[in-house]
FIMI-180887 format. One record per residue (C-alpha): residue number from 0; residue in one letter; x, y, z. Coordinates in steps of 0.1 Angstrom, whole numbers, plus 5000, padded with zeros to 4 digits. Layout:
N
(atom NUM A (X Y Z))
...
//
This chain:
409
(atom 0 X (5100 5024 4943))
(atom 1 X (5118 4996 4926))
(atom 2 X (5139 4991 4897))
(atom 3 X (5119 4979 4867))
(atom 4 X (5126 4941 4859))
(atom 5 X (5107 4942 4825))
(atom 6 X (5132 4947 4799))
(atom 7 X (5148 4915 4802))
(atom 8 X (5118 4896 4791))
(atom 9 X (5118 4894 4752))
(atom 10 X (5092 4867 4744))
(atom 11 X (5079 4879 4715))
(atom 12 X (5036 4884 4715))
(atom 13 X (5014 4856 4700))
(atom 14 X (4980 4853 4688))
(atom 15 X (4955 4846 4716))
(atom 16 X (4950 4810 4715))
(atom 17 X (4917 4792 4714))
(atom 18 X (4905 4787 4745))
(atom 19 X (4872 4762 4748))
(atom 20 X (4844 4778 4771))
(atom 21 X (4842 4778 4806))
(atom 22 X (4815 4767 4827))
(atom 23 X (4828 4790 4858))
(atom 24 X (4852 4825 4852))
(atom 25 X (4889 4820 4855))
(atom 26 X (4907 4849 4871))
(atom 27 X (4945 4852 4879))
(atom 28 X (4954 4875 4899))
(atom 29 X (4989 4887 4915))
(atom 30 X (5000 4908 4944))
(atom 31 X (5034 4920 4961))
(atom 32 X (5023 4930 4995))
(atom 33 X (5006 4927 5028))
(atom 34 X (4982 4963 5011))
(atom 35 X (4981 4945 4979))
(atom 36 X (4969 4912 4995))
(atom 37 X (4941 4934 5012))
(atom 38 X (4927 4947 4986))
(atom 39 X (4931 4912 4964))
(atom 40 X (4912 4892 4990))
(atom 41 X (4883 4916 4991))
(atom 42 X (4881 4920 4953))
(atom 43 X (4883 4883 4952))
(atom 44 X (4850 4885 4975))
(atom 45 X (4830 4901 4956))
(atom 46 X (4839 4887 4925))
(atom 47 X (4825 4856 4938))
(atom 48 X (4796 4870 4947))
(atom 49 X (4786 4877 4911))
(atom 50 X (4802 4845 4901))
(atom 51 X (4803 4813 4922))
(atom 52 X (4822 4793 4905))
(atom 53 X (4847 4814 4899))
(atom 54 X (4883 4800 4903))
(atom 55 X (4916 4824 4913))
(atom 56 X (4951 4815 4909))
(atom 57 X (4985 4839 4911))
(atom 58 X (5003 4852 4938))
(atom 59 X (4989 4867 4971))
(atom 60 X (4990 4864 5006))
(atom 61 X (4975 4849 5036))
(atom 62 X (4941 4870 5030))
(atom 63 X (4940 4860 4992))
(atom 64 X (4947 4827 5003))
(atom 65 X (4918 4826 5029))
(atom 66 X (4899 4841 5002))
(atom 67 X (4904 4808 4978))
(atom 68 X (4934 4817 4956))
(atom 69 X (4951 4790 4942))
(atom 70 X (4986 4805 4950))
(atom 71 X (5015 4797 4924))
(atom 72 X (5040 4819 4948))
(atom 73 X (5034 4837 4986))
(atom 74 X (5033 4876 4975))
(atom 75 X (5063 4881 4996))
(atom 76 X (5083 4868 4965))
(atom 77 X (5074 4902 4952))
(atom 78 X (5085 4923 4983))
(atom 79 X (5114 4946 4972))
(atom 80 X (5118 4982 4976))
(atom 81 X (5147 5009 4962))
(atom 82 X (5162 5009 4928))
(atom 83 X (5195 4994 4941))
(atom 84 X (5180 4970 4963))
(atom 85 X (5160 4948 4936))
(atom 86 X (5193 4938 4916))
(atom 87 X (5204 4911 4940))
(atom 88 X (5171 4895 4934))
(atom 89 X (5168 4908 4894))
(atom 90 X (5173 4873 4882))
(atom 91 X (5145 4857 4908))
(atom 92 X (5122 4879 4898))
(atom 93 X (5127 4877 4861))
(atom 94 X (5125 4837 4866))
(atom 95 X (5094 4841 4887))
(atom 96 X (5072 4865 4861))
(atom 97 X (5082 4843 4836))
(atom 98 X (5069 4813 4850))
(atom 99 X (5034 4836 4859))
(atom 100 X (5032 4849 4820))
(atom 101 X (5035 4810 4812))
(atom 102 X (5003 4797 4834))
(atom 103 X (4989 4823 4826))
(atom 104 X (4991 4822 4792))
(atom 105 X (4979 4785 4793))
(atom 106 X (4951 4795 4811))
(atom 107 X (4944 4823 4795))
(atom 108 X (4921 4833 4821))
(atom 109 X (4891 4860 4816))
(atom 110 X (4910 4890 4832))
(atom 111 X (4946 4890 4846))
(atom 112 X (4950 4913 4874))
(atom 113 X (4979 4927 4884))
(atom 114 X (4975 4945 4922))
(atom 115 X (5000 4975 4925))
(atom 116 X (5036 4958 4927))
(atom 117 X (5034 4981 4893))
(atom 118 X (5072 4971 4886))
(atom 119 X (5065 4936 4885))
(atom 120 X (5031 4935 4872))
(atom 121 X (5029 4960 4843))
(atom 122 X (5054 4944 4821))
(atom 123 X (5038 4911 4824))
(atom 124 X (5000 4929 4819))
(atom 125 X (5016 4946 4785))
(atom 126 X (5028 4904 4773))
(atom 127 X (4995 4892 4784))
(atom 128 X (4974 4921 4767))
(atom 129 X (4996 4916 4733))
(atom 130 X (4985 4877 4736))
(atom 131 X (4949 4886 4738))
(atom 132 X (4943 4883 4776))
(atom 133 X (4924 4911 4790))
(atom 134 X (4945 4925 4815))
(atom 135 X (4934 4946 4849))
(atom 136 X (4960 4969 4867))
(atom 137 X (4944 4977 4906))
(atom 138 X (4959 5006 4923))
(atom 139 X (4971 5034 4899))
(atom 140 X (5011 5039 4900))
(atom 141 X (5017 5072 4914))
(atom 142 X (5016 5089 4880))
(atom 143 X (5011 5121 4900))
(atom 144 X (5039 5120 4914))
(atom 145 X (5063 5100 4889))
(atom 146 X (5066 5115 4857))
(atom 147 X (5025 5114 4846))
(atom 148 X (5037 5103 4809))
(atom 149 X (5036 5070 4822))
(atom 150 X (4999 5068 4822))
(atom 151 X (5003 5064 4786))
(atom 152 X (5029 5035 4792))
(atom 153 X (5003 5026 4813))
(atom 154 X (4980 5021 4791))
(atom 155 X (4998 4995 4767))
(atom 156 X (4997 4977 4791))
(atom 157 X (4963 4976 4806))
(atom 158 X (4931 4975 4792))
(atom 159 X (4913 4988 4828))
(atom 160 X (4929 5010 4853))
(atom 161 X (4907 5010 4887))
(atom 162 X (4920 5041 4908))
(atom 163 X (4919 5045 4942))
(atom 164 X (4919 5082 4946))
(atom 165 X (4894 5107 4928))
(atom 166 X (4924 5126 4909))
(atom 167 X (4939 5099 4893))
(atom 168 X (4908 5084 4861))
(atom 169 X (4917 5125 4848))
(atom 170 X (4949 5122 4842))
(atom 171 X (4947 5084 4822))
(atom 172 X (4919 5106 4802))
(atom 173 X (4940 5129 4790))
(atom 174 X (4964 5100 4775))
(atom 175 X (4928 5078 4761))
(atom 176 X (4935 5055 4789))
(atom 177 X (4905 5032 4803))
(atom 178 X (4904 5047 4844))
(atom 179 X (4875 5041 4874))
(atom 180 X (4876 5055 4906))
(atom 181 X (4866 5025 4926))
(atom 182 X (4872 5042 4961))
(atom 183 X (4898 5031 4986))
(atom 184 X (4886 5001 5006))
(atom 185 X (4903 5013 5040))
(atom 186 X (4874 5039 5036))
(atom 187 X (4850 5020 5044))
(atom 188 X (4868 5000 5074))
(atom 189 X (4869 5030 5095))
(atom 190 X (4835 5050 5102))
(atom 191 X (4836 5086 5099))
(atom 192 X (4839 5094 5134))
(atom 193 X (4859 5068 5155))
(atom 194 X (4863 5063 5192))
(atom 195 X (4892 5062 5212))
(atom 196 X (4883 5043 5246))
(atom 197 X (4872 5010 5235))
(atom 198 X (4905 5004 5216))
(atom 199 X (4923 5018 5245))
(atom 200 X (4905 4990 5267))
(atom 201 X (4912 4963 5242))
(atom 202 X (4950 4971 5248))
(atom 203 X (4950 4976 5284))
(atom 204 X (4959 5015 5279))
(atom 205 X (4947 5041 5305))
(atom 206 X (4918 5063 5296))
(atom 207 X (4933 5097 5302))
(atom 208 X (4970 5090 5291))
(atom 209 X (4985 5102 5265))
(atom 210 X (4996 5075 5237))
(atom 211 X (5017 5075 5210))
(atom 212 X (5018 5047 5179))
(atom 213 X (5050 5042 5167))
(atom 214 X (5042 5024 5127))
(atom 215 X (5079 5023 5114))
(atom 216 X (5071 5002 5081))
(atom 217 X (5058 4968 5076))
(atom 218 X (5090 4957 5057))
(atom 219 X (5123 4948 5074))
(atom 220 X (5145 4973 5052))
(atom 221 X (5119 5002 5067))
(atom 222 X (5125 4988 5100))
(atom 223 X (5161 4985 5096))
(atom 224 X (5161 5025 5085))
(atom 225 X (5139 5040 5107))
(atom 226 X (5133 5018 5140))
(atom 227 X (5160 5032 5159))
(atom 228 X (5153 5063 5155))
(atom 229 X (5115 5063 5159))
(atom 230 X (5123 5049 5194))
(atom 231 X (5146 5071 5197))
(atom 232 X (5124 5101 5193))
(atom 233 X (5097 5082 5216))
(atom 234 X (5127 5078 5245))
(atom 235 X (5130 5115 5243))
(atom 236 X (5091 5120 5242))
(atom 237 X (5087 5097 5269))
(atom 238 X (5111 5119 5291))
(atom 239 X (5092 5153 5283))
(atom 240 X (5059 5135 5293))
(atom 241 X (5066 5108 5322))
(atom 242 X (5036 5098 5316))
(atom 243 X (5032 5090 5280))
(atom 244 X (5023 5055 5266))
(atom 245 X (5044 5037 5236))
(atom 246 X (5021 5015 5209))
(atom 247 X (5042 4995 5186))
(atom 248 X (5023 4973 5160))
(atom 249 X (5043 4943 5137))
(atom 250 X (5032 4936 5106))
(atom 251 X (5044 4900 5111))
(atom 252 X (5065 4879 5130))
(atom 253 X (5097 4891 5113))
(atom 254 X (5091 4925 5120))
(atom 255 X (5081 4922 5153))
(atom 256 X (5117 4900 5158))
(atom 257 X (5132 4934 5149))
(atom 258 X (5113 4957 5164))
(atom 259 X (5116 4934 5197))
(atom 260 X (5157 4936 5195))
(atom 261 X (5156 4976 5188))
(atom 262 X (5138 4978 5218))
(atom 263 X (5159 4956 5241))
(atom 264 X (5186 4983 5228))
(atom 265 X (5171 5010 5236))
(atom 266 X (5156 4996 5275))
(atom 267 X (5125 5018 5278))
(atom 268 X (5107 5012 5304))
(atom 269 X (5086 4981 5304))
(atom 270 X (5056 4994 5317))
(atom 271 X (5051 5024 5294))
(atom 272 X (5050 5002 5262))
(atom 273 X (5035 4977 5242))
(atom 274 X (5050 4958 5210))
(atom 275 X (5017 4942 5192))
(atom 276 X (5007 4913 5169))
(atom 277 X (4997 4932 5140))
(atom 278 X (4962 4952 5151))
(atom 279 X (4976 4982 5135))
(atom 280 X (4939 4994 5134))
(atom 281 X (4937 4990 5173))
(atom 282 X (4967 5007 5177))
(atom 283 X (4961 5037 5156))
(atom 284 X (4922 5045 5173))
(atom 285 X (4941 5042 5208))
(atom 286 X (4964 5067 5199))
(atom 287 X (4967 5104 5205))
(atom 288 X (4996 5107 5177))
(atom 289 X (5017 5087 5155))
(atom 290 X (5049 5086 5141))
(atom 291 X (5047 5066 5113))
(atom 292 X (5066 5058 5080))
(atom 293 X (5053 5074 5046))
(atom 294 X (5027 5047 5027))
(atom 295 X (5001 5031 5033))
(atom 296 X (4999 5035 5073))
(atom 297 X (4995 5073 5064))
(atom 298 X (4965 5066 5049))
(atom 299 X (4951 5045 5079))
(atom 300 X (4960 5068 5100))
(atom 301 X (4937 5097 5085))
(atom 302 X (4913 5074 5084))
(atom 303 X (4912 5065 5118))
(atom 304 X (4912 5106 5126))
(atom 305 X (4949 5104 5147))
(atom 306 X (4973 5134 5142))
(atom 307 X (5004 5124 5126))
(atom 308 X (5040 5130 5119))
(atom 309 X (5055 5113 5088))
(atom 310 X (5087 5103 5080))
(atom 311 X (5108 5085 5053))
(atom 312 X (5142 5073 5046))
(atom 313 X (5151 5055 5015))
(atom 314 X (5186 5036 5004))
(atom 315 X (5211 5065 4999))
(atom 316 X (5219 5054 4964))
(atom 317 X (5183 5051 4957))
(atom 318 X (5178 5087 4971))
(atom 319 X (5206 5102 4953))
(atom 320 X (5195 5080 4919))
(atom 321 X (5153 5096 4923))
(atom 322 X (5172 5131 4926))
(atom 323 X (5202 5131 4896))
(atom 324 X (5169 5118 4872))
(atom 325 X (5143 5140 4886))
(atom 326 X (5121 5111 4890))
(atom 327 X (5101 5128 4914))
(atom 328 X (5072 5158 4905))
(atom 329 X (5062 5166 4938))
(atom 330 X (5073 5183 4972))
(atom 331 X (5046 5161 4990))
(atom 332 X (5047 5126 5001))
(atom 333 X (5022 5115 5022))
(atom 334 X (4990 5104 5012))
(atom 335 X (4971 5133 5035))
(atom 336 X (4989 5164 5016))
(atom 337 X (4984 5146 4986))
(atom 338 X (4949 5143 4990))
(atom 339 X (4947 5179 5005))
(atom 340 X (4971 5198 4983))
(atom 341 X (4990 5211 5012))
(atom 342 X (5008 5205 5043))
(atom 343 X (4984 5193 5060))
(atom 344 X (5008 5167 5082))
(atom 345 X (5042 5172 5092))
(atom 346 X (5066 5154 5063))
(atom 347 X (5106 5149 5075))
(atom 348 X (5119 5127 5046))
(atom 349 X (5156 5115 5041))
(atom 350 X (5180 5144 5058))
(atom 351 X (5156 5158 5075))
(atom 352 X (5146 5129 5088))
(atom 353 X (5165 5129 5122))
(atom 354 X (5160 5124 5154))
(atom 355 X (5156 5155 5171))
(atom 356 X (5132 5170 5145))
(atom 357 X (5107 5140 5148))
(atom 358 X (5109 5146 5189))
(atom 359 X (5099 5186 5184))
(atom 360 X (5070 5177 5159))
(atom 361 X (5058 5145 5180))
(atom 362 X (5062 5167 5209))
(atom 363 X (5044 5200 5192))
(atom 364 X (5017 5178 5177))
(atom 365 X (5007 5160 5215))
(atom 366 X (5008 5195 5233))
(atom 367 X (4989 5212 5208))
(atom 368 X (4950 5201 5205))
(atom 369 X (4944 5231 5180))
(atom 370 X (4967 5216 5155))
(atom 371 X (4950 5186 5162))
(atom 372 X (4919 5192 5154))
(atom 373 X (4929 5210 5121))
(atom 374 X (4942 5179 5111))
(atom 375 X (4915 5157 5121))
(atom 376 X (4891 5178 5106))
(atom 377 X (4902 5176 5072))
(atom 378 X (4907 5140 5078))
(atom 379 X (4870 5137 5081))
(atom 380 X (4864 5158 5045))
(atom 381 X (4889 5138 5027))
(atom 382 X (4877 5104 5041))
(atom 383 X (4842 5114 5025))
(atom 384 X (4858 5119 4992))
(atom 385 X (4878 5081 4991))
(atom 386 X (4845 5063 4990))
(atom 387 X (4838 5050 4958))
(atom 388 X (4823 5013 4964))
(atom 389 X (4858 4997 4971))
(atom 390 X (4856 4959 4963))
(atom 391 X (4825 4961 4950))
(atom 392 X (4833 4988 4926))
(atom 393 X (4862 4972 4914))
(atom 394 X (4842 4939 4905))
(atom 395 X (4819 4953 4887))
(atom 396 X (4843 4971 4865))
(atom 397 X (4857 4943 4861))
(atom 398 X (4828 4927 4849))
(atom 399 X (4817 4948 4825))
(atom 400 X (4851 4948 4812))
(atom 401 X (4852 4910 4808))
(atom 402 X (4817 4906 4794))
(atom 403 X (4816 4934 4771))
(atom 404 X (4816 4922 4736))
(atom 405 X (4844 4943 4727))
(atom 406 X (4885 4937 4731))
(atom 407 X (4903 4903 4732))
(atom 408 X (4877 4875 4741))
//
C-alpha cells in the first residue's frame, strides 16, 4: 500500500478534443510492477489479435516491452510500497504522471489503461475520464479489504473495472460501477494438477528429498524485511531435517545481489541450496512447502498446489499508520483465505512474524502430509473458480467498451 500522490495534481478537466480518425487503435497503457507487467503484455496480445495495427505506448516492463509497447518510462518508476516510504519520491512521481496525463492527452488514445499500481494510476484515469478519454482500471484495488467505499471513488474514475477474482464485479454493483470478472491469468499457466519431478530434474533436486522454496518478495524493501529471517527459519529447518533442500528464486538481478549477501551471512551449507534466476514457477512445482511473502507469490503458489506458510512485514510507521486509521477490514491477508474465507494457510504478519514461529509452522506443515493435502485440495476448488478467460476476457471487454456507441468517443 502506498501513499496516494493524486492530490497534488490540480489541472483543471477540459473538453475532449477533436481527435481525427485512426486507421489502426491507439491504446496507452501503464503498469508499476514485475505482476502488472504480466498481465499488461498478455492483454497487449490479445488486443492485437483483434486489432493488428494496434499501437501501445505508457509504462511497462520487459514483457510489455517484448510485447510492442512504446515505453515513455520502465514500470519500475512506479515501484514503491508503504505510506512513509513513497514521500521521498512524492515529487518524481507527481512529475512523472504529469508528463503521462500530458501524452496522453495529446493522444487521446481509444482506452487508457491503468494496470493495478491503483495509487498512481486512478488519479490520472479520473483526469483522463473528465477529458473525455475512456479510461480502463485492470486489477480491482482491494476494496474488500480497504474500506469498500472506495469502489465508488473508483468509479469516477474509471469507466471499466476488469476484476480478477469472482467477489469483486458485486461489490462495484452495489455502488453502479461498470465491473467484469475476467479471471486471473496465472490460472491458466498452471494446469489443475501439476507435477513435481520434472521441475525437480530441471533444477538438479533429488526425487525423494524434501524441498523448501524460500519467495521473500520480488522488491528489495521485502527482501530487506524479511530475507534474514526467512533463512533464518530455513537454517533452523535445515538442522531438524539434515536432509532438507533450500530453493531461492530472484525476481531480478538486484534481488538476487541481496539475497546472494544474506546468504553469505548466514553460511548454509552450499550443497543444500540453490539461489535461482527468476523461475519462480520451477521453483514452486519442485517444492514440498514454501515460505513466502504475502502477494502475488501466494497466489502462485496455490496455483501450483504447494503448501504454504505466509508472512508479512511492513514499515513500522506504515503498520502503526494502517492501524490508528483502521484502514484495514479484514483479519485475512493472503490471497488463499481470501479466496476461501478461512484459514486455509498459516498467516504470521508484522509481530508475529518472527523467527521461531515461521520454523514451527514450516516445520509442522513438512511433517504433516494430512495438512497438506487439505490445503492442496482446496487449492484445486479455488483454482477452478479464477478462470474467467484471462487476457482474452479482458480484451474483449475492452472492446466492447471502446466500440460501443455510448460514453466519450
Amino acid at each position: 500500500m502506498s501513499a496516494h500522490p493524486g492530490s497534488a495534481d490540480h489541472s483543471s478537466p477540459s473538453a475532449a478534443p477533436h481527435v481525427p480518425a485512426r486507421a489502426s487503435r491507439l491504446f496507452v497503457l501503464v503498469a508499476g510492477e514485475a505482476s502488472g507487467d504480466l498481465l499488461g503484455a498478455g492483454l497487449i496480445e490479445a488486443l492485437r489479435r483483434r486489432y493488428p495495427q494496434a499501437r501501445f505506448c505508457g509504462v511497462g516492463g520487459p514483457r510489455m516491452l517484448a510485447a510492442g509497447l512504446e515505453a515513455w518510462y520502465p514500470a519500475e518508476r512506479l515501484s514503491v510500497m508503504g505510506l512513509v516510504e513513497v514521500l521521498p519520491r512524492l515529487v518524481e512521481l507527481l512529475r512523472l504522471r504529469g508528463d503521462v496525463r500530458r501524452r496522453s492527452l495529446a493522444l487521446h488514445p481509444d482506452a487508457f489503461i491503468g494496470i493495478d499500481a491503483p495509487d498512481f494510476n486512478l488519479g490520472l484515469e479520473r483526469k483522463l475520464k473528465a477529458a473525455g478519454i475512456r479510461t480502463v482500471h485492470y486489477v480491482s484495488p482491494s476494496v474488500w479489504a480497504w474500506r469498500e467505499g472506495r469502489a465508488a471513488r473508483l468509479g469516477r474514475s474509471a469507466d471499466l473495472v476488469l476484476c480478477l477474482f469472482p467477489m469483486e464485479p458485486a461489490i462495484y454493483a452495489r455502488y453502479g460501477v461498470a465491473a467484469h470478472f475476467v479471471g486471473h491469468p496465472l490460472a491458466d499457466a498452471f494446469p489443475l494438477v501439476t507435477e513435481r519431478a520434472p521441475a525437480r530434474a530441471a533444477l538438479g533436486l533429488a526425487a525423494d528429498a524434501p524441498v523448501l522454496a524460500l519467495l521473500p518478495g520480488s522488491r528489495l524493501g521485502e527482501i530487506a524485511r524479511l530475507g534474514s529471517d526467512f533463512l533464518a527459519t530455513a537454517a533452523q529447518a535445515m538442522a531438524s531435517m539434515p536432509n532438507l533442500q533450500l530453493v531461492i528464486p530472484a525476481a531480478n538481478a538486484e534481488c538476487r545481489s541481496a539475497l546472494q549477501a544474506l546468504l553469505d551471512a548466514a553460511a548454509l551449507p552450499a550443497a543444500r541450496w540453490r539461489l535461482l534466476d527468476g523461475d519462480a514457477h520451477t521453483a514452486l512445482l519442485a517444492c514440498d512447502v514454501v515460505l513466502l511473502a504475502s502477494g502475488t507469490a501466494a497466489l502462485e503458489a496455490m496455483l501450483a498446489k504447494r503448501p504454504m506458510v505466509v508472512a508479512y512485514r511492513i514499515a513500522p510507521w506504515t503498520y502503526r499508520l494502517v492501524r490508528w486509521l483502521r484502514l484495514m477490514r479484514t483479519d485475512r491477508y493472503s490471497l488463499p483465505n481470501i479466496l476461501a474465507g478461512r484459514a486455509l494457510v498459516p498467516e504470521l504478519m508484522q509481530e508475529a512474524c518472527t523467527v521461531p514461529a515461521l520454523t514451527r509452522a514450516v516445520l509442522d506443515l513438512l511433517g504433516d502430509a494430512s495438512a497438506r493435502s487439505v490445503q492442496v485440495q482446496e487449492f484445486e476448488r479455488l483454482h477452478r473458480l479464477l478462470h474467467g478467460g484471462g487476457s482474452e476476457a479482458a480484451a474483449a471487454a475492452i472492446a466492447e467498451r471502446i466500440e460501443s456507441p455510448a460514453g466519450p468517443a
